[in-house]
N, C-alpha and C positions, 0 to 999 in steps of 0.2 A: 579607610585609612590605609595608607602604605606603609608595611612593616619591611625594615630593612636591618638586614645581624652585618653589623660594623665591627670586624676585626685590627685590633689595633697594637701596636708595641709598647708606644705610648701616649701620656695625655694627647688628647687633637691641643692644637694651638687656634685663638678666635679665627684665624686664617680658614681653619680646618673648619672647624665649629661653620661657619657660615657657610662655606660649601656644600658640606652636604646636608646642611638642613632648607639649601634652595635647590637640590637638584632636581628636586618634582614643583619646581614652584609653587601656587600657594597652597598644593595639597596636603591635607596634616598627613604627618609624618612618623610612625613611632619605629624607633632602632631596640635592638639590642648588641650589646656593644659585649663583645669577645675579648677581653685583653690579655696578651700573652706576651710579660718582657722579656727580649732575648737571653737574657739573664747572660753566663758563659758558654754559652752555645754558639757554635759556629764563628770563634773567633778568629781564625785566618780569616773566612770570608767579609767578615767585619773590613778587618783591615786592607785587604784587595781592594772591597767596594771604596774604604777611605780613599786608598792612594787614586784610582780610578775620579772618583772625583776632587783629585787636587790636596785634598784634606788631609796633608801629611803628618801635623800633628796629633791628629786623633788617631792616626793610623799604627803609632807608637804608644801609644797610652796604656800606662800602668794599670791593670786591677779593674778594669773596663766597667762594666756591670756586675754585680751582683749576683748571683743566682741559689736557685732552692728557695731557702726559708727566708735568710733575707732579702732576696726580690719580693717578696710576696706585702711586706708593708711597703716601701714604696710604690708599687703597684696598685696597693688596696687606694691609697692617697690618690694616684695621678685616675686611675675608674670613678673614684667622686668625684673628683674635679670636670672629669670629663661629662658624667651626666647631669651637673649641675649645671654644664655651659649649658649641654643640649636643652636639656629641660629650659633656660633662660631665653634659647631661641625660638621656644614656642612647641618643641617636640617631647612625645613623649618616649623615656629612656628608662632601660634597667639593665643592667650587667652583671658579668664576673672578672675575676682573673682565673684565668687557664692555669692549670697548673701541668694536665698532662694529655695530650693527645688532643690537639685543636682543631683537627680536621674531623674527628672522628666527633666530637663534641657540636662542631659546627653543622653537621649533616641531624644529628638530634635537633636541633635548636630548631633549623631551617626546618621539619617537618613538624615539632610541635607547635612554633608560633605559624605556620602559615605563611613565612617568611616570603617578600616578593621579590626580593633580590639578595646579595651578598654583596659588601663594599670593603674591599680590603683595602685598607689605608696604611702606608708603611716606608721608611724610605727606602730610596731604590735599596736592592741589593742586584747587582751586575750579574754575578759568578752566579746565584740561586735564577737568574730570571732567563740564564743563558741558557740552561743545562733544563727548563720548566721545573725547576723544583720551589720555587718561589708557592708562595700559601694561593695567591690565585692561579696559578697554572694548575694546582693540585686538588685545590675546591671546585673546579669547572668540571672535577673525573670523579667528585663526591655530590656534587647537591645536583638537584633538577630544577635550580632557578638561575638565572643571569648571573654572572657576578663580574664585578667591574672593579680592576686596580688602579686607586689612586695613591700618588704620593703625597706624603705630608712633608712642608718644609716649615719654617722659621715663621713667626708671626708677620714678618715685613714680606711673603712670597705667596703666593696663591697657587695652590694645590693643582695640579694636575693629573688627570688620568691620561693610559697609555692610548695610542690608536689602536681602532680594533677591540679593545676593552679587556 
């Protein structure tokens, strides 16, 4: 079985859901799914990546996310939902929410499960991906397995990974 620790912000969308539970086609599959919402963190950069993609009304938005205590039940919500898809597409799935140090937590995970790669799924952020401070620039200098950044978009878009990986 191929084990792969799927870092995520938020729920995947069916878009998401079926990408990457075909990326090794028909080989079963089990993830473990890392979710960590951005909660108030980094919210210039939020809003740069908005304007950057056009998205100027999100780029002004009040009260953005959440974070602390209350991210943590929306969170706990969008992790069920998420390993119930996977579980639905045939994979098997178990998770957390992150609450503190993701990189540091991911490098555990990746050696006790035997982990065979790392899948970080997330939307762009520009300004983190520029500067490699993005979570996969920074897990390819913590784990000793592959890891490969895809974005997640809207249920009507299909997910893409970067060239190069």
């Amino acid at each position: 079985m191929f084990t792969s620790v799927l870092m995520i912000e938020k729920p995947l969308t069916p878009a998401d859901v079926e990408f990457v539970t075909t990326l090794h086609g028909d080989d079963p599959v089990s993830f473990v799914v890392l979710m960590q919402p951005r909660g108030k963190q980094d919210v210039l950069l939020r809003a740069i990546d908005d304007v950057a993609l056009g998205e100027f009304d999100d780029a002004v938005r009040e009260g953005a996310e959440p974070g602390g205590a209350q991210a943590e039940a929306p969170a706990e919500v969008g992790l069920t939902r998420t390993l119930q898809a996977l579980r639905e597409a045939g994979a098997q799935a178990v998770g957390q929410v992150v609450e503190d140090h993701p990189l540091d937590l991911l490098r555990s995970v990746v050696d006790e499960t035997g982990a065979d790669e790392v899948i970080v799924l997330t939307a762009p952020h520009f300004v983190e991906e520029f500067f490699h401070r993005d979570w996969a620039s920074r897990a390819r200098h913590k784990v000793g397995v592959p890891v490969l950044k895809l974005f997640s978009h809207a249920a009507d878009d299909q997910p893409q990974g970067t060239p190069g990986g």
